[in-house]
Every structure is written in structure tokens, then in C-alpha cells.
N, C-alpha and C positions, 0 to 999 in steps of 0.2 A: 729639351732639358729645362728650359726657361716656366716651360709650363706646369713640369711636376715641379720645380720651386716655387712657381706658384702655387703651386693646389696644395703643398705645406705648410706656407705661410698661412694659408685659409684655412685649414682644418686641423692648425698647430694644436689649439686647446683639446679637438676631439684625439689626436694622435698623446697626446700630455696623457691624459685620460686611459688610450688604452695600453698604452707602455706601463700607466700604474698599475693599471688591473691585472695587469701579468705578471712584470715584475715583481712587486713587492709582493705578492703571496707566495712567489716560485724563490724570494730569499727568503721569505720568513722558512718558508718548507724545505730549505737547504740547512738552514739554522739549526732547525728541530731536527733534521736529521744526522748532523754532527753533533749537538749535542745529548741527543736522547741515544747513543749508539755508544756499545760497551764489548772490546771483543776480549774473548780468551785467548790465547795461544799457548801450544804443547809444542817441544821442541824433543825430538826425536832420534835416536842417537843408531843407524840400521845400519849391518853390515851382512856379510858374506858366511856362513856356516860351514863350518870345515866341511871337504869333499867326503868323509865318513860317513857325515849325519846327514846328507842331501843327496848321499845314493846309496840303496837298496843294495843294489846289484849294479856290480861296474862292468860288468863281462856284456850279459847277455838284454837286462831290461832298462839300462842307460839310467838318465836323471829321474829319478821316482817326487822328487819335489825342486818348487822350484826357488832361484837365485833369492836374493830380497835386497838388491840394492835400492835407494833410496828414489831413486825413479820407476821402481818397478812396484815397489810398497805405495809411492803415491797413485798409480796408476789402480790398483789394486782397493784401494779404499775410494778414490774416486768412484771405480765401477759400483763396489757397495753402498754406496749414495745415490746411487743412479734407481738404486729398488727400493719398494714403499718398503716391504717387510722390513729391512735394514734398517729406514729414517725411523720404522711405528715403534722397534723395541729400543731403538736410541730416544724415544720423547718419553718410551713407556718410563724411562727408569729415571727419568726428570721431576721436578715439581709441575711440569707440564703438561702430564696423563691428564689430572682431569679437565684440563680445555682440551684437549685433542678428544678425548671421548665424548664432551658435548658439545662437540663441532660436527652440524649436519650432516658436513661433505668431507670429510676427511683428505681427500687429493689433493686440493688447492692446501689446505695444512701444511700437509707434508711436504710440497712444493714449496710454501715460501720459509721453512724451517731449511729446507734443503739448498737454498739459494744461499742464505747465510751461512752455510759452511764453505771453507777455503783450506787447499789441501794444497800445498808447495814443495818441492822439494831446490834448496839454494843452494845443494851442496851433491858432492857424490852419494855421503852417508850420513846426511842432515837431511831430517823430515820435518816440516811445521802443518798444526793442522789446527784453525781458529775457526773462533763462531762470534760474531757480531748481531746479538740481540738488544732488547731494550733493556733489560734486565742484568746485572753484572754478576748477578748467581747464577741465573739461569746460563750465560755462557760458560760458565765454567763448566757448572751438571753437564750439557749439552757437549765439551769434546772429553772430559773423563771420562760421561756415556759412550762416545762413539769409539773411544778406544777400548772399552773396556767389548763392547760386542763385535767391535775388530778381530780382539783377542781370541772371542767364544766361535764366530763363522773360520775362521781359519783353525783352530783346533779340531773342531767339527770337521772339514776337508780333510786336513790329513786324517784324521782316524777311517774317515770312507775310504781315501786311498790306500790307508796303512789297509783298511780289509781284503778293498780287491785286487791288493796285493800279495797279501796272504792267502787269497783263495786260489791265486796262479801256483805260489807256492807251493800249496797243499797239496795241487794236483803232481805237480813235479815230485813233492815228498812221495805220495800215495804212488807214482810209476817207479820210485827208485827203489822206495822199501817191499815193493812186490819182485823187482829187480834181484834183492837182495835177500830174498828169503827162495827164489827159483837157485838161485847160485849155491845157496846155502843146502839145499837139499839136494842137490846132486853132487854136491862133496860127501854129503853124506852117504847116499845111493853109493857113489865109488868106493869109501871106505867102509861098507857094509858087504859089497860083492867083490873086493879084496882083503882079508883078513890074514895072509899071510904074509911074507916076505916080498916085496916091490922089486919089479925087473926094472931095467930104466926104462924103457918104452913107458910103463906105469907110472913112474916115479914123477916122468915128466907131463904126464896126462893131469896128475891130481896137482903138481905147481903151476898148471895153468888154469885149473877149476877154483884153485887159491886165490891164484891172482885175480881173477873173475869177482869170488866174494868180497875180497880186500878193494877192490877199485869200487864196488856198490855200494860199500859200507863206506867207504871215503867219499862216494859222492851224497850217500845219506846224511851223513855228518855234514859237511858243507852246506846241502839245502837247508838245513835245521838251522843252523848258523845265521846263513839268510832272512831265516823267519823271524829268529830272535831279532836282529841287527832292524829289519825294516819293524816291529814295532815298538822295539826301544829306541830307534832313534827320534822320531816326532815327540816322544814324552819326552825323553832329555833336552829337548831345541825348546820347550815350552818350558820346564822347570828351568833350566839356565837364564833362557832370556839370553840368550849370546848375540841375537840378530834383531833385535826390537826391543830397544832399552830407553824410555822416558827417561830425559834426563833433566828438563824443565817440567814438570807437572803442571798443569793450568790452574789459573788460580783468578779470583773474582777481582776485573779492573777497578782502580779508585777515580780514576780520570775518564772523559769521554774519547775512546781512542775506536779506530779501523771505518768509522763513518763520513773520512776525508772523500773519498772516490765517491761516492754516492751521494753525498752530498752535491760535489762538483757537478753529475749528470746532471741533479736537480736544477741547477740555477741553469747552466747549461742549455737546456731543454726550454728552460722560462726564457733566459737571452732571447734563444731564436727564436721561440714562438713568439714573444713580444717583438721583436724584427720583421717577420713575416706580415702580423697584421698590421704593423703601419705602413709596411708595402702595397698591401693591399688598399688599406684607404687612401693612400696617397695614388695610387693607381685609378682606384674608380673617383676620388676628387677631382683628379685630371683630366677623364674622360666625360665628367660631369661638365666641367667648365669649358672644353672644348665644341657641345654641345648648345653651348648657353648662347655663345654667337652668332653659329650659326644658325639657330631657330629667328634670332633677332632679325640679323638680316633678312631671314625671306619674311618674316613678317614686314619689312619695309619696303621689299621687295613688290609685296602684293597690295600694300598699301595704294599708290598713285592709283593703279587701276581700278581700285574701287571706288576710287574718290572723283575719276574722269567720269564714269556712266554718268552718274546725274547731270555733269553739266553739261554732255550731248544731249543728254534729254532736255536740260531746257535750251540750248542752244537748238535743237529742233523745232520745239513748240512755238519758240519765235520763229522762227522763218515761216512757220505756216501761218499764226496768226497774220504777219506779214502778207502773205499771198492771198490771204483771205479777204484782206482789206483794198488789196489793191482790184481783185475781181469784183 
């Protein structure tokens, strides 16, 4: 431990240094992104559609559309964000078509358009759905737009459904009014090949051939009924507005608002990474300076013995001169 305090005190100035190069760009960029950030919000008012106008047929083909509670509506518009087509005619109807159409690559567009939207619901039957751009018109364009093609994909849906709904229909009409005219001609046949006075064996052949045409034609009536009911009911949910009623409209911020959270990532993000790298230099400081010792030591280490060779060598050259003198 003693060591990495040392190796901070030593590389205090270079660690000063890079905590600024991070930090302060990562709050200037937190700064800027709280205040250049403008959101709209639409507050949403969704309920339930009487059991009339959200089944077709209660007997036989169950819920023909579905619930629109305020979780089910978010879920529902979320998934419509999820696809470009949806994001491309919400920017088309913006001030913002012509950058999206001369932007090279239009995915990454729509992605980070698509990221700025936020769809909540805080309530059972409260729906909010904002946009947090740079521009405080443009958010507003940007969730009028999205409800406004909300509006157009889901009308669109049910009339597909209100079709092959009606084309079930059809078919059930087209089996009953053939039903209905076999019934009808063999009453006829019977009161054609009886023309005189009815015995009751007779009397009660043709109240059963009656009752035959009468049960066809009541159930032809019915299907008809059917057909009217499933495709008045989707135009009347739409002209009512009974289940999806704006009741804040979104309107252009005067203040810089919804840029708090992202901002926060920002500095965030700069915190740790300025954290990280003074760990790091304080970690390779320390194994620097650990380093530094022991190179010293063994260079002292190898000293003496470089420094004894020579003086055996002349401690030898004497001894020999020596024995040379003495021979």
C-alpha cells in the first residue's frame, strides 16, 4: 500500500492532468447536454370501449378487437417505434424530412430519432409520450407526428380486420341466404302440389316447412346485423375518440427540460473513466518504482566483482615478477 502512495505522490502532477482531460470535457458535455435538450410531453387520457363496439360477435368469433388500456396502448406504440417505416412517416411530417432525406444512411437517423422517444404509462388510464430533441419545435412536431400516425396504423388495422371479418361474414350470409331461398321453394312446391283443402297430416307438413323458412330468414337477418355492427363499430371508436383522448396536447418547451438523466450518464461515464485511468497510472508508477531498486541493487551487486579481477591480476603479476627475481 505504502508503495502505490508512493507512486501518487510521484506522478500527482501527471494523475492532476489526466483526471482534467476527462473530467472537464465529460462536464462540459453533461452541461451541454442538459442544457441544449428540449422535451415535449402528451398526456393521454385511454380507457376501455364498451363491450358492443369491441365485439363483432359475442357468440361465436369472440373479441374481434382488442382492450386499449393504458398499458396495453403503451406497449402498442412502443412496438410502432420499434419499425423504421413508422419512425420514416413520423420525421416525414416534421420540419425534419429534409435532413432525414439527405442523410446517406438513413438507419442510424432513425435510430437516434427513435431513442428520443419515451412512451410511459403512470397510470391505469394515463398515457405520456415525449421527445427530447435539440430543438423545442421540433419536439413538439415530433410527438403530434407520432400520434397523429398512431392514429392512421391503427385505423388502418381495424378496417383489415373489420374486412376479414366481413369476408367470414359473407360467407356465412351467402350459406344462409341459399338456406333460405331452398326453404322458400319448397313451401312453395308444397303449396303448388296442394291447392285444395289441408288435412292435418298436411296442415302440419307445411307449419314445419314455415318454420324452416322463418328460422333461415331470422338467421339471415342476424348475420346481416353482424356485418352492419363489425363495420360500424371501428368508424364510431374512431369518430368518438371514446378510448384515446389527448387531453394535454404537446406543445414547444420554453425551458431546458428531460436532459437531466443523460446528462447524469455523461459525467458519470467521465467520473469512472477518469477513475480508471489514474488507477492505472498509479498502478504502472508503482510497478515502475518497484523495479527501480531492484535493477540498483544488482547493479551493486555486480559491481565488487568487477572491480576484484584487476586487482588479482596485479596481485599475480607480482608474485611472478617476484619469482623471477628470486630465480
Amino acid at each position: 500500500m505504502q508503495r502505490y502512495l508512493h507512486a501518487a505522490r510521484a506522478y500527482r502532477w501527471l494523475l492532476v492532468a489526466v483526471l482534467a482531460l476527462v473530467w472537464v470535457p465529460g462536464l462540459f458535455a453533461a452541461h451541454g447536454e442538459y442544457a441544449n435538450t428540449f422535451e415535449s410531453i402528451a398526456t393521454i387520457w385511454v380507457t376501455s370501449a364498451p363491450q358492443e363496439l369491441t365485439q363483432a360477435n359475442l357468440d361465436e368469433l369472440g373479441n374481434a378487437l382488442p382492450r386499449t388500456m393504458a398499458t396495453q396502448q403503451a406497449d402498442l406504440l412502443n412496438q410502432l417505434l420499434q419499425t423504421r417505416s413508422f419512425v420514416r412517416d413520423v420525421v416525414n411530417r416534421t420540419s425534419l424530412a429534409p435532413a432525414l432525406a439527405a442523410a446517406p444512411d438513413e438507419a442510424p437517423y432513425l435510430d437516434d430519432v427513435r431513442k428520443r422517444f419515451r412512451v410511459q404509462a403512470p397510470g391505469n388510464n394515463v398515457l405520456t409520450v415525449s421527445f427530447a430533441g435539440r430543438d423545442p419545435r421540433v419536439s413538439a412536431e415530433m410527438v403530434a407526428a407520432a400520434l397523429e400516425v398512431r392514429v392512421e396504423r391503427v385505423a388502418r388495422a381495424r378496417l383489415d380486420a373489420t374486412a376479414a371479418l366481413n369476408t367470414l361474414y359473407q360467407k356465412d350470409y351467402e350459406a344462409a341466404q341459399a338456406d333460405a331461398m331452398s326453404a322458400n321453394q319448397q313451401l312453395d312446391q308444397f303449396d303448388a302440389s296442394h291447392p285444395s283443402t289441408l288435412s292435418d297430416v298436411d296442415q302440419h307438413s307445411r307449419a314445419q316447412l314455415r318454420l324452416v323458412l322463418d328460422m333461415s330468414l331470422a338467421r339471415l337477418a342476424d348475420i346481416r346485423a353482424r356485418m352492419d355492427r363489425a363495420a360500424l363499430a371501428p368508424a364510431i371508436r374512431d369518430i368518438s375518440g371514446i378510448e384515446f383522448q389527448v387531453v394535454d396536447p404537446p406543445s414547444q418547451p420554453r425551458s431546458p427540460s428531460g436532459g437531466m438523466r443523460s446528462a447524469l450518464n455523461i459525467a458519470m461515464v467521465a467520473l469512472v473513466a477518469g477513475i480508471v485511468l489514474a488507477v492505472i497510472v498509479i498502478f504502472v508508477g508503482a510497478l515502475l518504482s518497484g523495479r527501480a531498486p531492484a535493477v540498483a541493487v544488482a547493479r551493486k551487486s555486480e559491481r565488487p566483482s568487477i572491480e576484484s579481477a584487476p586487482a588479482t591480476d596485479s596481485a599475480g603479476g607480482l608474485r611472478a615478477a617476484r619469482e623471477q627475481r628470486v630465480g
